[in-house]
C-alpha positions in Angstrom: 0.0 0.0 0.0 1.3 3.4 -0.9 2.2 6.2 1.9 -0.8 8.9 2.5 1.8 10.9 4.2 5.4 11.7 2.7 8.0 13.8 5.1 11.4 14.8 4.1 14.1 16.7 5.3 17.2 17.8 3.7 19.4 16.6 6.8 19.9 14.3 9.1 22.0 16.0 11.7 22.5 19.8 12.3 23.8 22.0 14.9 22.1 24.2 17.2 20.4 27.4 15.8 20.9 25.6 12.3 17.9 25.7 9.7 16.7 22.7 8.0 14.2 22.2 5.6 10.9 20.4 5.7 8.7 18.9 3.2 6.0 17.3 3.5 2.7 15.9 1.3 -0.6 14.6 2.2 -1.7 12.8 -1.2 -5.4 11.9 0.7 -6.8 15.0 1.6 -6.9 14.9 5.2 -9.5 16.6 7.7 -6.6 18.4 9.6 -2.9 18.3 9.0 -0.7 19.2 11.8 3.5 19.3 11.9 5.1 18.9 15.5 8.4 19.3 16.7 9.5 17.7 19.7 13.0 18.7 21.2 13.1 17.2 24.5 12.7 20.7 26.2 9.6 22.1 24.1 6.7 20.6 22.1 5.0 22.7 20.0 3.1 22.3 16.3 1.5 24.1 13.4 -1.1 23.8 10.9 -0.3 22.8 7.6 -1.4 23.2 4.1 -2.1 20.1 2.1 1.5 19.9 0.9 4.4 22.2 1.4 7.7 23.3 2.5 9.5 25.5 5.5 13.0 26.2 7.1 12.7 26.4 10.8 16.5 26.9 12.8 17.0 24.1 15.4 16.9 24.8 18.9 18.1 23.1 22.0 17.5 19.8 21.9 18.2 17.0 24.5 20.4 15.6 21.5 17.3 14.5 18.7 14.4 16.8 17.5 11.7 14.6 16.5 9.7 15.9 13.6 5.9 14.7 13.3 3.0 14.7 10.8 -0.1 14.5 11.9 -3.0 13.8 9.7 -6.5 13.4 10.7 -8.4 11.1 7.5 -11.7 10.4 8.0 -12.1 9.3 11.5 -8.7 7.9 11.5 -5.4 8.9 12.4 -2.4 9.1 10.7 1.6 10.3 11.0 5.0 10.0 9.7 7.6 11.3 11.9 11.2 12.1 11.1 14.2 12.6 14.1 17.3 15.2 13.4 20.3 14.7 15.2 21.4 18.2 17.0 24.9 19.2 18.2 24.4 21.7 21.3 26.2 24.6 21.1 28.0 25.4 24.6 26.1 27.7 26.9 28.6 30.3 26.6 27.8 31.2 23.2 26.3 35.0 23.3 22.8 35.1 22.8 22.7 37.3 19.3 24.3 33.5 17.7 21.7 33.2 14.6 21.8 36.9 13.7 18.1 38.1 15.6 19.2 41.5 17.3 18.1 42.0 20.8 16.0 44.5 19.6 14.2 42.4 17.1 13.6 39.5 20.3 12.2 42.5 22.6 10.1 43.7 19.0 8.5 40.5 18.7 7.8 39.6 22.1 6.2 43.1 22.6 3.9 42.2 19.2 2.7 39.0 20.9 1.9 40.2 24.1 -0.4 43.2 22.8 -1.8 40.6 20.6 -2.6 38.1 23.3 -3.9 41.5 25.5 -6.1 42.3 22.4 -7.9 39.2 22.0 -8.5 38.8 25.9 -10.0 42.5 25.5 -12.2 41.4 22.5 -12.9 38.0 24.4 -14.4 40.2 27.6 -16.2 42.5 25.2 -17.9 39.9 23.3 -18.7 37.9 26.6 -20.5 41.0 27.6 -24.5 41.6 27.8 -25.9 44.3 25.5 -26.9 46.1 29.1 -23.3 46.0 30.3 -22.0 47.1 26.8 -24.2 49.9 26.9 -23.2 51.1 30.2 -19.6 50.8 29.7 -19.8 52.8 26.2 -21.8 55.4 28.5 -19.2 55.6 30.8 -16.7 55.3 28.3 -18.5 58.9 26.9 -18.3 60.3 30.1 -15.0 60.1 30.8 -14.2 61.5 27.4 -16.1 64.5 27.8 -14.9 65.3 31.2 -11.4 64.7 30.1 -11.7 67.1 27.0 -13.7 69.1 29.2 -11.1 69.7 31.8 -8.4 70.2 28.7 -10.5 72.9 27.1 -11.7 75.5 29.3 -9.2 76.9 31.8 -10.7 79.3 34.8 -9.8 82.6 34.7 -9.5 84.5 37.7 -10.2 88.1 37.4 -9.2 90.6 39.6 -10.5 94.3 38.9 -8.3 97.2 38.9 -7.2 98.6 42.3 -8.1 95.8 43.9 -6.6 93.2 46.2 -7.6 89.8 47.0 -6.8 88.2 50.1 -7.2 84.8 51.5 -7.1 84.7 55.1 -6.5 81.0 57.3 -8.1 81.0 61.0 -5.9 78.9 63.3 -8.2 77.4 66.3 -5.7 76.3 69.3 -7.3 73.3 70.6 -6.8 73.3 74.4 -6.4 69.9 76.4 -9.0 67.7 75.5 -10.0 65.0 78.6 -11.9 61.9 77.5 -13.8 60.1 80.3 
């Protein structure tokens, strides 16, 4: 019987930080087609297209990265895994070692959050009743208009000609107080 599922890389062995290359075909067309990487210290995957190919770089590895297809036919499922050998590269290597500036890290990791923080927002919002929704756009308004109102119109204080103004304080000496 012929494969459903073909998976190729174009090495067998690479070193840390590294990018291989990855392809892969489906020839039944599945309900869902997942690939999965396995390194020992992380598990993550990805949904695929039909057929296709990527570079991802290798990362730490406790000495094998195990690459995984995953194919959901019918009711059935189906994969075709591949392993890659991966040299560690000493912990004292700096960090910058496959060319991503510090920057560019920071960058991305900023993008993620505020797009995790975004659709928490939009989760809340939606989970809202229309009452609630109204409200909050009301007090939403609110606080607009007393914020531009507070920017806008500055109090003038006038004094007329000849004038003086004069605040006065009244000190009040509190004597010994004796509570029974």
């Amino acid at each position: 019987m012929k494969d459903k599922l073909i998976l190729i890389t174009d090495k067998r062995s690479a070193s840390e930080g590294e990018y291989i290359e990855i392809k892969w075909m489906c020839e039944a067309c599945p309900d869902s087609l997942y690939l999965a990487f396995d390194s020992g210290y992380e598990k993550y995957s990805m949904a695929v297209a039909d057929y296709g190919t990527t570079r991802i770089p290798m990362k730490r590895s406790n000495g094998k990265t195990i690459i995984t297809l995953n194919a959901l036919i019918g009711n059935k499922k189906v994969s075709k895994s591949v392993s890659v050998r991966i040299k560690n590269i000493k912990s004292s290597r700096p960090a910058n070692r496959s060319g991503i500036s510090k920057f560019k890290l920071w960058k991305e990791k900023l993008q993620a959050g505020w797009y995790v923080y975004r659709a928490q927002v939009k989760y809340w919002w939606l989970s809202r009743k229309k009452w609630q929704k109204a409200l909050w756009i009301a007090l939403l308004a609110l606080w607009l208009g007393m914020l531009i109102s507070s920017l806008t119109s500055k109090p003038k204080v006038s004094v007329p000609n000849g004038e003086t103004q004069t605040a006065s304080i009244t000190l009040l000496k509190v004597n010994e107080i004796n509570f029974a």
